[in-house]
N, C-alpha and C positions, 0 to 999 in steps of 0.2 A: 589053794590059799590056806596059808594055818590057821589052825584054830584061835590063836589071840590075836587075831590080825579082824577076824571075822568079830570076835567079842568085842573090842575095839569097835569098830561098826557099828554093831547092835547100840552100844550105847551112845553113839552119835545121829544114832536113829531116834530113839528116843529123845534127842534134841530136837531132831531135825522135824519129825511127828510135832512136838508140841507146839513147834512155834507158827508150821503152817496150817496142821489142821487143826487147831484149835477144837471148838467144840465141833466139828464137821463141817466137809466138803460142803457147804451151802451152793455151790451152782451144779456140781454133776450130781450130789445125791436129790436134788428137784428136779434133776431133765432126766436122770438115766434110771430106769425102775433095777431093781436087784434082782441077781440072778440070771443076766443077759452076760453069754460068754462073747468073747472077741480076742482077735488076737492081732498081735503090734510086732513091730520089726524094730530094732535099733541100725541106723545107718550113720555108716561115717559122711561126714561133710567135709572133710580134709584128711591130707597125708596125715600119716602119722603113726603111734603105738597105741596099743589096747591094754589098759589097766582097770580093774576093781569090778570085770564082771560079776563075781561072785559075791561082792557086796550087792551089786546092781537086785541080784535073785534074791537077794536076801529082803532087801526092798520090797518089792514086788509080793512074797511069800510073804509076810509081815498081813499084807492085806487082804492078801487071798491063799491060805494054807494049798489049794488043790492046784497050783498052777502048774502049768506042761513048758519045762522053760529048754531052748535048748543051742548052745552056743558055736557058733558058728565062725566066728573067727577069734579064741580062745585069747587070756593074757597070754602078753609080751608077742602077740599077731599083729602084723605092722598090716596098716588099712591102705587104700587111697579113699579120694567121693564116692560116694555110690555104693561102699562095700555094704554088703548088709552082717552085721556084729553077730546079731542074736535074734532069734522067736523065739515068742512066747503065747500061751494064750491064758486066760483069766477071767474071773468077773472082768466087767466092763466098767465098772466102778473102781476096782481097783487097780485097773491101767491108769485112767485117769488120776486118780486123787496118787499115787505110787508114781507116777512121771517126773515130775519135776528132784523129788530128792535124789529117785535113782540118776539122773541124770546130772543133780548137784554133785555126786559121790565121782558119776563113772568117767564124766568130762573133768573134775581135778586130778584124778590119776591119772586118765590117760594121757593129761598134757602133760605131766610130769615123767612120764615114761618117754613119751615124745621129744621134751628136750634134753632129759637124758641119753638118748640113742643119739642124737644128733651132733652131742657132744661127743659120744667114743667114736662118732666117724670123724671128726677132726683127728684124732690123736691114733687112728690106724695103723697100724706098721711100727707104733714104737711098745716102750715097757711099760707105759704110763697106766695107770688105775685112776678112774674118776671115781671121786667120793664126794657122796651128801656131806650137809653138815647139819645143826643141830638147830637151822632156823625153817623150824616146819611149825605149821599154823596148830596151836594148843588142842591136843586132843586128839591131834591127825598123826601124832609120829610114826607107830607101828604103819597107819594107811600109807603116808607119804612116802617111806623108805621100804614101803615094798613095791611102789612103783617105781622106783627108783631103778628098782633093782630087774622088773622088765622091761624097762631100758637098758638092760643091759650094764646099768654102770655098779658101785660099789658103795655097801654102806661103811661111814664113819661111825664112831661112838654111837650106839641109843641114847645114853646119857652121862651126867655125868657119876654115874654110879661103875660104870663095866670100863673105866680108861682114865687113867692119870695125863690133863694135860693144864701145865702149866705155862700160863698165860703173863702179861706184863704185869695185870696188877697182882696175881700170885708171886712175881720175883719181886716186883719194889716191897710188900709186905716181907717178903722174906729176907730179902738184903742183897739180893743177886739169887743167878740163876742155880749155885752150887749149892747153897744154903739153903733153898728150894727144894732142889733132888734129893741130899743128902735127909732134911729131913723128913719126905715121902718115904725113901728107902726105910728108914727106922720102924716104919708104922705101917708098910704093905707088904703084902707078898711077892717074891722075886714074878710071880706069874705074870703080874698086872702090869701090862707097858705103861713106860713113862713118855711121853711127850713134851716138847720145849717149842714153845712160838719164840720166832728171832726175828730181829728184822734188821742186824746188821752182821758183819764177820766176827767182831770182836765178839757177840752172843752167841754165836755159830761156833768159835773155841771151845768159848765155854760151856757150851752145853755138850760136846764132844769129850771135854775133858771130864764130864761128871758121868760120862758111860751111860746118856738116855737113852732110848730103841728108836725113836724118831725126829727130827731134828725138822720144824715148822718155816719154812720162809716166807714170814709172813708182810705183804706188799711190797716185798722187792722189784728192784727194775732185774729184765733178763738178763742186763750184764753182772749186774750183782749175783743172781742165781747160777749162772755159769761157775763164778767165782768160788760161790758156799761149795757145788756140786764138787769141784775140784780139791777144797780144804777138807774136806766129810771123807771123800774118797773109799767111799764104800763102805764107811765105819759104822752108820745107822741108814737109817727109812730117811728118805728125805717128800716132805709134803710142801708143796705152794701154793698157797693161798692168798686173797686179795686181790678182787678187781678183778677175776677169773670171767672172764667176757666168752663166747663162742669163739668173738675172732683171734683172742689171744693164746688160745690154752694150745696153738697147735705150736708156737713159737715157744710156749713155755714148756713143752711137752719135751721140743729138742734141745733143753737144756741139760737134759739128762737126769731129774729128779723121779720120785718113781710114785709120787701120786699126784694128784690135782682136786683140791676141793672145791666145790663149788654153790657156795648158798643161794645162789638163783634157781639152782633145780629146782627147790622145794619154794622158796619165798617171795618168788616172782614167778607166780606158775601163771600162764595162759592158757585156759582151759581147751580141752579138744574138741572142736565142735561136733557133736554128736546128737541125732533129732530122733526120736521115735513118731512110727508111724504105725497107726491101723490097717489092718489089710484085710481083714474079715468082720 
């Protein structure tokens, strides 16, 4: 895991620390004396992918510097029930009071890894790229789209700082979608792609005619998308986006566009169930 993926963490630790320990563990630091080691297993409770170990140890290490931690079924290791993730051993205090966050962290990535993967085995056998998009819970980006990305899928923009895309109410401000580009083009460097959300043929021209890198279809029906795929004809990126469902992106997939984005990866995550247990 990168370094600013992990820093990232760190300071959502310091969230996540403040708001549940509070001024201290008041039930395990009055039953469990200190200094009693013990060690804990993480087990999968369902199919799925493995995301944010190394946030998980970072967790953990937070509370007990000397921990012995050591992973077993690494990111982007796809589980069934029963698998066991990870040991570790520690204070006994600091499994307890370190459980619940590690496991706030490592069950959001790993569902997100999980519907991620799930998604690129829809779209198998074709040219298709699945991509995040930019609806990840505040604070979670770098987290979110890097499990993203052990699922196997692909990330979109970080922000809107690294990708020019323009959007309906960037064209209605601007006058249309040429008067958009054109004045992007004056103000950025050739490096920076441009992108165009369209959502009909008539946009799909004209965003063709202004020479952007990627051309957006954005909530088209598949017959419409067949259509765009054939007027574009290989002349930019083409992206479909909206209403990107499981069951629909394999249908979308054979329409011949060459990405598929998907904001439910990130913004409707169901977490992976995942339990830690004591074993010593």
């Amino acid at each position: 895991m990168e370094s600013k993926i992990l820093k990232s963490a760190e300071v959502l630790f310091d969230l996540a620390y403040a708001e549940d320990i509070g001024d201290g563990d008041i039930t395990t630091n009055n039953l469990i004396p200190p200094g009693e080691n013990k060690t804990a297993i993480l087990v999968a409770k369902e199919e799925g992918v493995i995301a944010g170990l190394p946030v998980a140890e970072m967790v953990f290490r937070k509370f007990d510097e000397n921990l012995k931690w050591k992973e077993i079924k690494p990111d982007g290791s796809k589980v069934v029930p029963g698998d066991i993730i990870a040991e570790f051993s520690a204070d006994f205090r600091a499994l307890l009071s370190g459980e619940r966050k590690a496991l706030n962290f490592l069950q959001r990535l790993s569902g997100i890894a999980s519907y991620a993967n799930r998604c690129m085995k829809e779209v198998e056998g074709t040219k298709v790229e699945i991509l995040d998009t930019r609806k990840t819970l505040p604070g979670y980006r770098h987290l979110d789209k890097y499990a993203v990305r052990m699922g196997g899928a692909s990330n979109h923009r970080f922000g809107l700082y690294d990708m020019v895309m323009i959007k309906d109410n960037h064209i209605q401000v601007a006058g249309g979608i040429k008067q958009a580009v054109d004045a992007i083009h004056k103000k950025i460097p050739k490096s920076i792609k441009i992108e165009v959300e369209t959502t009909n043929l008539g946009q799909v021209q004209e965003a063709l005619d202004s020479g952007v890198d990627i051309i957006m279809l954005d909530n088209m029906s598949s017959k419409m998308m067949v259509e765009a795929v054939k007027l574009i004809d290989r002349r930019a990126k083409i992206e479909a986006s909206g209403n990107m469902t499981q069951k629909r992106i394999r249908k979308v997939a054979k329409t011949g566009v060459d990405y598929i984005s998907i904001g439910a990866l990130t913004h409707s995550v169901k977490a992976l169930d995942i339990s830690q247990r004591i074993i010593d």
